[in-house]
C-alpha positions as CSV (number, residue, x, y, z in Angstrom):
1,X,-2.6,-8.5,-1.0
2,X,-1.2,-10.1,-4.1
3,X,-2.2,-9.0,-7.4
4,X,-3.3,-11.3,-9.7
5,X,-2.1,-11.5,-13.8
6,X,-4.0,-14.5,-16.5
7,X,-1.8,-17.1,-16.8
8,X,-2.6,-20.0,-19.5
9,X,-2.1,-23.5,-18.1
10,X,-3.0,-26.5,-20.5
11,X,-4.8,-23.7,-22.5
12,X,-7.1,-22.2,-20.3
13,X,-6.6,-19.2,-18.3
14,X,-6.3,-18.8,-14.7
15,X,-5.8,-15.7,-12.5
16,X,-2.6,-16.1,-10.1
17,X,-0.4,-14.0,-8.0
18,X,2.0,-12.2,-9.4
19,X,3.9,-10.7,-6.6
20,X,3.7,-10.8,-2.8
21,X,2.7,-7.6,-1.3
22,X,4.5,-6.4,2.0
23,X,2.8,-3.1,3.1
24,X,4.1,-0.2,4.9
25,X,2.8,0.2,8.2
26,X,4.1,2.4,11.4
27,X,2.6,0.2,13.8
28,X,4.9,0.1,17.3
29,X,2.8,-2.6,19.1
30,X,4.5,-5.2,20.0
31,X,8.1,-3.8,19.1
32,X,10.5,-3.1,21.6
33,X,12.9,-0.3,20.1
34,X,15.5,1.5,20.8
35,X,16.5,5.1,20.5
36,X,20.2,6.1,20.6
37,X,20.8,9.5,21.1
38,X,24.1,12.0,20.5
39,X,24.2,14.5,23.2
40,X,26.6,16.8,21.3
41,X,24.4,19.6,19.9
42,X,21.6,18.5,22.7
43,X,19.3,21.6,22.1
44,X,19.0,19.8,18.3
45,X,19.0,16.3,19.6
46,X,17.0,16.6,22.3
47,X,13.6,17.3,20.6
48,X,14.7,14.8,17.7
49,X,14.4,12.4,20.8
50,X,11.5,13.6,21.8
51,X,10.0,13.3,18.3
52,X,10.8,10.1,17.9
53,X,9.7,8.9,21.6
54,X,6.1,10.7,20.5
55,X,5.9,8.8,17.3
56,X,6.6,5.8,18.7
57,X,3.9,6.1,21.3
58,X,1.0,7.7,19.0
59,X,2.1,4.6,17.1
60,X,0.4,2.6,19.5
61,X,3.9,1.5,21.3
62,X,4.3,1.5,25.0
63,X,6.6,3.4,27.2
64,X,8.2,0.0,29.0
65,X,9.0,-0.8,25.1
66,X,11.2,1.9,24.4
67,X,14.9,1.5,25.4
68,X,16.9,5.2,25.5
69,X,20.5,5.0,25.5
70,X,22.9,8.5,25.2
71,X,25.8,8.3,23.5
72,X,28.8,11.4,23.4
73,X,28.8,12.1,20.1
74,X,27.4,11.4,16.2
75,X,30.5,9.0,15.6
76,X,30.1,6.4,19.2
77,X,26.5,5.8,17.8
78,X,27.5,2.8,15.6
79,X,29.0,1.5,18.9
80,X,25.7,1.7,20.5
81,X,23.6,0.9,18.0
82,X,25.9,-2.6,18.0
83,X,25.6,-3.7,20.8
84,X,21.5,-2.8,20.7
85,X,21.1,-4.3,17.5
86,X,22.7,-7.5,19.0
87,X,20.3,-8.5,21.8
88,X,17.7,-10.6,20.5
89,X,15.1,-8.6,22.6
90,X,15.5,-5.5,20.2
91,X,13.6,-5.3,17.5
92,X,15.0,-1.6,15.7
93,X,17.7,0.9,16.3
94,X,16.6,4.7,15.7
95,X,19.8,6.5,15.8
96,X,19.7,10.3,16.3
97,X,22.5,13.4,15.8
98,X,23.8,16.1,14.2
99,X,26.9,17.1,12.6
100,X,27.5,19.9,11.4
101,X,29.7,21.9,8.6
102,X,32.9,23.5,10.5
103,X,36.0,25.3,9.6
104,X,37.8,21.7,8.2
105,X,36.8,18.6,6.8
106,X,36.0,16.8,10.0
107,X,32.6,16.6,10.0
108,X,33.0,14.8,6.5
109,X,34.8,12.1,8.1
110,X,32.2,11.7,11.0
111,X,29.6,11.7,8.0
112,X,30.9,9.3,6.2
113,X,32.2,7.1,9.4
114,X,28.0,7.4,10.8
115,X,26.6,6.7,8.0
116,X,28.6,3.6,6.6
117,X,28.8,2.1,10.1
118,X,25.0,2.0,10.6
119,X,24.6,0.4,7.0
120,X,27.1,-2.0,7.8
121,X,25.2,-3.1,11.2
122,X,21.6,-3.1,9.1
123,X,23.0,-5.5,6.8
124,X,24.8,-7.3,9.2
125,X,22.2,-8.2,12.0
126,X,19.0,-7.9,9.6
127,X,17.4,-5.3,12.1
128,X,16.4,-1.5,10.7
129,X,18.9,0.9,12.2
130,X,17.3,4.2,11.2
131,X,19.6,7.4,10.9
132,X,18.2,10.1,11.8
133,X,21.6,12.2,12.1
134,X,21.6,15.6,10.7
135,X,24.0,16.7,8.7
136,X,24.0,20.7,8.0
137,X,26.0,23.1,7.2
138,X,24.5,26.0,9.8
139,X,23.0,25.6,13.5
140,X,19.7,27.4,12.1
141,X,19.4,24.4,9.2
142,X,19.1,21.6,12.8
143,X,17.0,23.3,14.4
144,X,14.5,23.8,11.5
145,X,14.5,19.8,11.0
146,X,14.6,19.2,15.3
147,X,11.1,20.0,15.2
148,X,10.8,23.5,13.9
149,X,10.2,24.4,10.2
150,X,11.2,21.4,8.2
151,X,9.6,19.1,10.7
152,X,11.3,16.9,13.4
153,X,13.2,14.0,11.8
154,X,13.7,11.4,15.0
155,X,10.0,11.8,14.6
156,X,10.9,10.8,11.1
157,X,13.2,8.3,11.7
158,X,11.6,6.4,13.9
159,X,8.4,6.1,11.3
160,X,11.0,4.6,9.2
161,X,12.4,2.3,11.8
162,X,9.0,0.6,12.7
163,X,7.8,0.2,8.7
164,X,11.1,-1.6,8.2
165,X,10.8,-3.4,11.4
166,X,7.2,-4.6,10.7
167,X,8.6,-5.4,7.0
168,X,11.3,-7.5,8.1
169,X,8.9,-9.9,10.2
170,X,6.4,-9.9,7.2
171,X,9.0,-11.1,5.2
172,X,10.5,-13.8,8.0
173,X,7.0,-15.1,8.1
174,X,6.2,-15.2,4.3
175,X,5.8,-18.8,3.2
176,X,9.1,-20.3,0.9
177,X,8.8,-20.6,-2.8
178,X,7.0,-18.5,-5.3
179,X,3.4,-17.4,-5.0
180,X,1.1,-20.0,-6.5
């Protein structure tokens, strides 16, 4: 998986590593994951969730593997996804929603609130917490990302949830030191 570059050692050339390779794979066996779900605008959410439950399956994951959990609203995700990315027996947090564009700046602050609390919790515990929260200005704009003409992004976000997952235990089990 590494590449190799010439390097002259006590003036003859050798071919070593240059870099460590960690590939991108959506590969769900193995992985127990869980998908936290905001039941406020649930004809959006809904078939988010069950994009992202489908992915996870075709990605070779089993059913007993997947742990759903609703939540009210876009902004008591981060709560959620908290206390899931806590237990040791979770390996990634898909977090689904939608917010949308309303008459005053609200959603802006539930945008902003969503977003940097799930970063915080990724850097935090180490574990991908994917966010797959839509954030449109119309109705017509979720729906056409919850599985209609812009394509279904829990299904999306859950891809993303298992590459980073199987990245971060590629990385844990890389050897210390640089490649020889």
């Amino acid at each position: 998986m590494a590449s190799v570059f010439p390097v002259k050692v006590r003036g003859a050339y050798h071919c070593r590593p240059m870099h460590t390779a960690v590939p991108l794979v959506s590969d769900a066996r193995g992985l127990r994951v869980a998908i936290a779900t905001s039941r406020y605008h649930s004809d959006v959410t809904g078939p988010m969730q069950q994009g992202a439950r489908n992915a996870f399956l075709e990605a070779s994951g089993r059913e007993d593997d997947l742990v759903l959990v609703d939540a009210p609203g876009s902004f008591e995700l981060v709560a959620i996804a908290q206390a899931l990315a806590s237990r040791a027996d979770i390996d990634a947090v898909v977090c689904l929603g939608c917010i949308l564009t309303g008459e005053t700046t609200h959603d802006r602050y539930i945008c902003e609130a969503v977003a940097n609390g799930l970063a915080a919790i990724n850097a935090a515990t180490g574990k991908p917490v994917a966010f797959g929260v839509l954030t449109c200005q119309t109705h017509e704009q979720a729906a056409a990302r919850a599985g209609g003409s812009k394509g279904n992004k829990g299904e999306e976000a859950m891809h993303a949830a298992l590459i980073a997952a199987r990245a971060v235990q590629r990385i844990h089990r890389l050897p210390l030191g640089r490649p020889a």
